[in-house]
N, C-alpha and C positions, 0 to 999 in steps of 0.2 A: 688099221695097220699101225703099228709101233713103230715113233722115230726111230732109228737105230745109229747115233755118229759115234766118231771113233772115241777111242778113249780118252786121246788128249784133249775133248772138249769138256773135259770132267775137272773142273778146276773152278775156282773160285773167281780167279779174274776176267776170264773169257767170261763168266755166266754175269758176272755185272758189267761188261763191257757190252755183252748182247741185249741184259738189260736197260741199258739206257740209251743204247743205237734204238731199240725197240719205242721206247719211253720218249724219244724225240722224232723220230719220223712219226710216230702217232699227233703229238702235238703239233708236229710243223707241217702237216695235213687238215689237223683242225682248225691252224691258225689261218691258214690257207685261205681255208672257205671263209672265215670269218671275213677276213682281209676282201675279199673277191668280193662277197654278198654285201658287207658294209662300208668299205672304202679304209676300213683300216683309220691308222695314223702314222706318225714320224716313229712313234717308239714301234709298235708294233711289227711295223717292217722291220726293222732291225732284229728283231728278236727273232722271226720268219725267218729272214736273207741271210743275217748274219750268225747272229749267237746260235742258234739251235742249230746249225748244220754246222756250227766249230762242236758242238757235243756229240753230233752225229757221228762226226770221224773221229772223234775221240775214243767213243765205246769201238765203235768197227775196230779201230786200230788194238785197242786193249784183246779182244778177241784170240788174234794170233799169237799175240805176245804172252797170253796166260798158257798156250797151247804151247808154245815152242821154250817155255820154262818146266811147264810139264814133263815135256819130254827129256828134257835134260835131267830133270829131277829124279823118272825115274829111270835113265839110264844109267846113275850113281848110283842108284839103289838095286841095279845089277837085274829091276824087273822088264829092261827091253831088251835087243840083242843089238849091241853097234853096230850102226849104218852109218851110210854117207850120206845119203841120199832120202827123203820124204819117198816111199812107197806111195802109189795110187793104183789099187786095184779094180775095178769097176765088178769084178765078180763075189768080191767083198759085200755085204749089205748098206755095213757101216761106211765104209770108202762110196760106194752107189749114192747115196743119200747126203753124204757131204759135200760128193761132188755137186748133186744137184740144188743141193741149198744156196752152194757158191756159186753157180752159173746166175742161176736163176736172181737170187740178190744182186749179185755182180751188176747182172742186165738191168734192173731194175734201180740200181745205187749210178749208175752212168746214166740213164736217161734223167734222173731226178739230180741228178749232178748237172748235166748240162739246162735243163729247166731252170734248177735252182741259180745258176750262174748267169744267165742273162738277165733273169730277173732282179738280180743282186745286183748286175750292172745295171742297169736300170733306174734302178730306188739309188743307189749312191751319183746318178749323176741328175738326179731331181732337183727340183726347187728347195721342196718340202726338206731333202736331207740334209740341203747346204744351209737353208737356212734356221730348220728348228729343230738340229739336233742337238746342238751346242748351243742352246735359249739364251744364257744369259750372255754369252760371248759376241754371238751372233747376232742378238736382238738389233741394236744400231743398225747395221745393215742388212739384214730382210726388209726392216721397217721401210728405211730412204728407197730399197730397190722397188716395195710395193707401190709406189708414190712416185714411180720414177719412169721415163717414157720408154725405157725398157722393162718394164716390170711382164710384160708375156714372153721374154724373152729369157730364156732357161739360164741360168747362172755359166753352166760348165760351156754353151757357148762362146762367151768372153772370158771364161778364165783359165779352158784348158781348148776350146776347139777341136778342130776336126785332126785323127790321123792316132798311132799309135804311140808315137814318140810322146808327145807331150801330156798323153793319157798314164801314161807309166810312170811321166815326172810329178804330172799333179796328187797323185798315187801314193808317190814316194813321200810329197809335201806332205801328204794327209795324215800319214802315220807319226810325224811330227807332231802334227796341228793335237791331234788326237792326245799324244803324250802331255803335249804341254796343257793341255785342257784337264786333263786328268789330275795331274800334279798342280792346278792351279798356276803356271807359270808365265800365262799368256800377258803379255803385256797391256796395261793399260794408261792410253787407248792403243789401237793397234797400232804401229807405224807403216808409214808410206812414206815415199812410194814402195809397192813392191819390185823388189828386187829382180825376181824370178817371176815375172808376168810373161806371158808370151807377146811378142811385137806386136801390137798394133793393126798393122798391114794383114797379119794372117786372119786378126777375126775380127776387126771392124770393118772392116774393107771385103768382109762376104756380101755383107750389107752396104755399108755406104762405098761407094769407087771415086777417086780423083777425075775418073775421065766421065764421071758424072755431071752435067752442070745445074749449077746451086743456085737461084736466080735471087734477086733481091729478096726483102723480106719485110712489112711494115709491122712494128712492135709498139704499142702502147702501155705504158707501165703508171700507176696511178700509186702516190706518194700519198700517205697524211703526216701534215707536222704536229709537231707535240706542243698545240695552243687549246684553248677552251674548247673550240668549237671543231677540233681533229680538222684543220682546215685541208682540202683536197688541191693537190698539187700535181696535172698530169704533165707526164713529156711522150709526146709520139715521134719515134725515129724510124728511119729507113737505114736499116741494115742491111752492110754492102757486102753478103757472102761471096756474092759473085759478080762479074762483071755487068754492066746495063745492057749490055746487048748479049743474047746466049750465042753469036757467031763469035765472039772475042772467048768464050770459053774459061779459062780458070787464069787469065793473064791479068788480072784484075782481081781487088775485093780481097776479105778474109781469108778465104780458103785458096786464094793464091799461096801460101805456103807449103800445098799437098801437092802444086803444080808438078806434074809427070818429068816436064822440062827443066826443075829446077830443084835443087836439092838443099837445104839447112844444114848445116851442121853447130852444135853450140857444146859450150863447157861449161859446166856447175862448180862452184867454187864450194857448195854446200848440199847434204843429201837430199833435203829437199826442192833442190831445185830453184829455189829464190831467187841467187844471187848469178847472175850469168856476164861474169867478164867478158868472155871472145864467142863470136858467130864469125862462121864463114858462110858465104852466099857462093853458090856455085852454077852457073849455065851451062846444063847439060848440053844446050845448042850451039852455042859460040865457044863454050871452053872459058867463059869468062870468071874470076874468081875477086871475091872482094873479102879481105877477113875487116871486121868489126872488135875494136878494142874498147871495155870501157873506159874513160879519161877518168873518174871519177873512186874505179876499183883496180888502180894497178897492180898486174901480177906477173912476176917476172917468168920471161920463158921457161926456165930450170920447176917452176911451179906449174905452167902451164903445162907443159911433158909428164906431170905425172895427175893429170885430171883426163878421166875418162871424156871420150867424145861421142856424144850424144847423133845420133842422126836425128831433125825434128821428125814426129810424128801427129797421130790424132791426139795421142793422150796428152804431150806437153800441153795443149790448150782445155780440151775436155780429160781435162783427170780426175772429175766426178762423174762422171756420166750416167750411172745409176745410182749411187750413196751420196749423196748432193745433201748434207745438213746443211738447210738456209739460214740467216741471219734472221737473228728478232725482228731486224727492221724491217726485213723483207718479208717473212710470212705472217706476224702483224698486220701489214700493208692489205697482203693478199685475204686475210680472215675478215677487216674491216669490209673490203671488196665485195666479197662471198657474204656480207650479212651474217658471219657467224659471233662476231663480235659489234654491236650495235655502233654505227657512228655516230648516234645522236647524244649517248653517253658524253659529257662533258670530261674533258685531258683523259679521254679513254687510251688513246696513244700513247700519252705520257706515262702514264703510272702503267701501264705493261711495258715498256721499256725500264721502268724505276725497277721491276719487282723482277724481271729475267735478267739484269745485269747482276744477277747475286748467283753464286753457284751454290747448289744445295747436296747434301749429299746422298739424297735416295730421290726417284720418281715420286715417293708416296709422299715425302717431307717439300717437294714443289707441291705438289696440287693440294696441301693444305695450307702453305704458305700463300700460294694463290687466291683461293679463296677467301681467307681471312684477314689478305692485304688491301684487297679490295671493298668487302664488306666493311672494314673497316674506315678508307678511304672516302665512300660514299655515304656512311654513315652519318661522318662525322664532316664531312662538306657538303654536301649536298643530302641534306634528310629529309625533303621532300619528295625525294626520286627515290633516297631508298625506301622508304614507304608506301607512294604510290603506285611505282613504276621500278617493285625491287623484282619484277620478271627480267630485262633487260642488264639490270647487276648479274644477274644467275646466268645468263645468254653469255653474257662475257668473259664470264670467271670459267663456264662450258668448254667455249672458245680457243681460250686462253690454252686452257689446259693438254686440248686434244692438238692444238698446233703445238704445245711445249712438247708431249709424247713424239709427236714422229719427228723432231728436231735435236732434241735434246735427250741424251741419257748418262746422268751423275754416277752410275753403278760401273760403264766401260769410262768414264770421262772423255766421254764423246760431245763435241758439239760443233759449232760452225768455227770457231778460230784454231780447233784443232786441225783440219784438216780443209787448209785454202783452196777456194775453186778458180783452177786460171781462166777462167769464160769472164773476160771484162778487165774493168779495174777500179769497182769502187769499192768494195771492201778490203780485197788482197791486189797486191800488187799485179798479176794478172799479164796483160798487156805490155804494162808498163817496166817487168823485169827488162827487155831488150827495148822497146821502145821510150825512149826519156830521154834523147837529144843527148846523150853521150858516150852511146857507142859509136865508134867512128873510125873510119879506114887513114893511114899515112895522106891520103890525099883529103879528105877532112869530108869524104862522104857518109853522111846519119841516118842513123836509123831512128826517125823522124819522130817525133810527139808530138803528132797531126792527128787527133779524135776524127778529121774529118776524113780518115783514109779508111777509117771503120764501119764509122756512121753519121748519118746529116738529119738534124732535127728540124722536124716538118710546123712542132706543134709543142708548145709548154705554158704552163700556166695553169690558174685558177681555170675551171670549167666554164663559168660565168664572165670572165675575161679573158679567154684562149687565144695566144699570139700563133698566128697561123702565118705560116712561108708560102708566099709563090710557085708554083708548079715547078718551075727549074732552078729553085733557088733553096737555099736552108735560112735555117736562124743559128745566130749566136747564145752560145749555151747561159742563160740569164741562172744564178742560184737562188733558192728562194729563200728568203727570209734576207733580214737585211744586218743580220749581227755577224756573217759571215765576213764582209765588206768585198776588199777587192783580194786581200791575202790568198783565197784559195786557187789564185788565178797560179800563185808559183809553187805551187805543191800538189803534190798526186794524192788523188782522194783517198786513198787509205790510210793516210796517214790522220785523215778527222774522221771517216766513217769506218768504225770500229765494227760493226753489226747492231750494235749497240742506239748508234744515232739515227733520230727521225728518217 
């Protein structure tokens, strides 16, 4: 039997609108199975979810509109009879047959509308899309989150969570993000903090709760200095998340800050957060209120009124929590540790501290520079190791190179002193923005720069001479090496350990 549709589907743009509604549901059928049978990639979904169903409604759409020019066109030309109204006869063949193309598709473009829309939702709230759609942009952070104690934990959980509101806002961001990725506009490196992050509370706190208690925690960290021999320097500390007994709960320790009971509130003098002139402490139980000024950063109240007031949260402390680029000094430390970089290598410490203190302008331009800073070095100091034992030169230059990649990238100008982690206080300030013995209330109450209200060291030293504390007792923090003298005793360590130092 012969199609028979009416005569305004006789037209040039309807028939290439049909064409390519035709021409992409075909493909986005094929891509389908591919996708399904082989697992697909980042682009591919997109091209499935996204692009081919924007061509899909494209052609559908052109369909009618070739039709209903048709008909205009020939009612000028005086070959219809004016109406008001689209006739539909079902006794007609050609009306019969239209009608039922349009049902039938209709049915058929709504079910595969709704398929294709969950699935679309889906693939855009992935890993895979947040992190490798926008490669070069995004590389920095896919990489730290892969490497990061959230890395099974889906992106859009921390950055848009649960509910529709904030699904619609990260949405809205996106189309932004998209734009300025497009036009190349995106800044580098990115800045933080973001702005428009959702609180804290709503999606860290699915997972980790205040009325959870956090009990102590025993941390061993292993140092090498940058002498001949990468001498090994441990400290073992007891860190005081929470209180010593779990009946006292969160009134104690670190994470006394999140106490249910007690509420933060602080001001930033700057967008990053660094510099925090006033804290108020508030007891939700007695009512009791103490504000903290710093002596040090006077800011007049007419300045103070016009800085936003912060309620503290998880993030003021953990504001890396997945994109954490370490310091040299510290993932150094940690490759020496792991064997990926050999410690028997003589000023192996040194000279990767000498050769990452340099910023280079591509990934490819470090790992040559790596390579041939070292080969060089050993060469020409020690050339009976690079000849005999030039496997262990190549182990470290290895090393080297795969800790630089997931640390380090010159293309976003990302790395560790771009973006400070407040967990501590030896490289960035940390701790020590409100804590430094000169925030202080009218009655001259401090917010203390007592290391020991943190943490108590059980254990430091050389391996082979390890000074070990008593059961109930700590040790005094001893620094190692002795060119440091007593001086670091009245300065916060950021201000000598750069990333950069032993």
């Amino acid at each position: 039997m012969k199609l028979k549709l009416p005569h305004s589907t006789q037209n040039w743009i309807s028939l290439v609108g049909a064409t390519i509604a035709l021409i992409s549901l075909f493909m986005i059928i094929f891509l389908f199975v591919i996708t399904f049978t082989s697992g697909g990639g980042t682009y591919l979904g997109l091209v499935v979810y996204i692009i081919l169903p924007g061509f899909l409604v494209f052609g559908l759409v052109l369909i009618p509109v070739g039709m209903f020019l048709k008909v205009r066109r020939d009612r000028k030309k005086h070959l219809l009879p004016p109406t008001e109204w689209p006739q539909v006869n079902l006794n007609d063949i050609h009306h019969r047959h239209a009608f039922f193309i349009f049902a039938i598709g209709t049915t058929i473009f709504l079910f595969l509308t709704a398929f294709g829309s969950y699935e679309a939702f889906h693939y855009t709230e992935s890993v895979e899309f947040c992190g490798k759609l926008c490669h070069s942009v995004m590389q920095p952070e896919y990489t730290a989150y892969q490497n990061s104690p959230h890395a099974r934990v889906a992106c859009v959980d921390c950055h848009v969570g649960s509910g529709a509101n904030w699904y619609v806002r990260s949405k809205l961001s996106g189309m932004y993000q998209v734009y300025a990725v497009t036009l190349g506009t995106v800044p580098r490196p990115i800045e933080t903090p973001i702005s428009n992050l959702r609180p804290a509370r709503e999606t860290c706190e699915q997972c980790h709760w205040p009325q959870k208690f956090y009990s102590r925690k025993l941390v061993t960290q292993k140092h090498y200095l940058a002498d001949e021999n990468n001498s090994e320097w441990d400290v073992t500390l007891t860190m005081k998340i929470g209180a010593p007994l779990s009946a006292l709960g969160l009134q104690e320790g670190i994470h006394w800050h999140i106490n249910p009971n007690v509420k933060i509130e602080y001001k930033s003098s700057d967008n990053k957060r660094d510099k925090i002139p006033w804290v108020r402490y508030t007891n939700l139980k007695s009512g009791e209120v103490f504000i903290y000024q710093d002596k040090n950063e006077s800011v007049d109240a007419k300045s103070l009124d016009t800085m936003t007031t912060r309620v503290m949260d998880c993030m003021d402390c953990h504001n890396r929590p997945s994109h954490n680029y370490q310091p040299p000094a510290f993932f150094i430390n940690n490759a020496i540790t792991s064997g990926s970089i050999p410690k028997e290598l003589p000023f192996i410490k040194s000279k990767a501290m000498d050769i990452l203190g340099t910023d280079y302008s591509t990934t490819d331009t470090a790992m040559i520079i790596i390579k041939n800073k070292l080969y060089s070095f050993y060469k020409e100091k020690y050339p009976e190791i690079y000849t005999n034992k030039k496997y262990l030169v190549d182990r470290a230059v290895s090393g080297i190179q795969e800790a630089y990649k997931k640390n380090i990238f010159p293309e976003m100008k990302v790395k560790w002193s771009v973006y400070p982690n407040n967990i501590g206080h030896m490289e960035f300030m940390g701790c020590f923005r409100c804590h430094n013995d000169n925030h202080a209330t009218p009655q001259n109450r401090l917010i203390k720069k007592d290391c020991n209200l943190c943490h108590s060291i059980n254990a430091q030293g050389p391996p082979d001479k390890l000074e070990l504390s008593p059961v109930i007792s700590f040790l005094q923090f001893k620094h190692p090496g002795t060119e440091a003298g007593d001086s670091w005793k009245e300065m916060s360590c950021a201000e000598c350990h750069t990333g950069l130092n032993p």
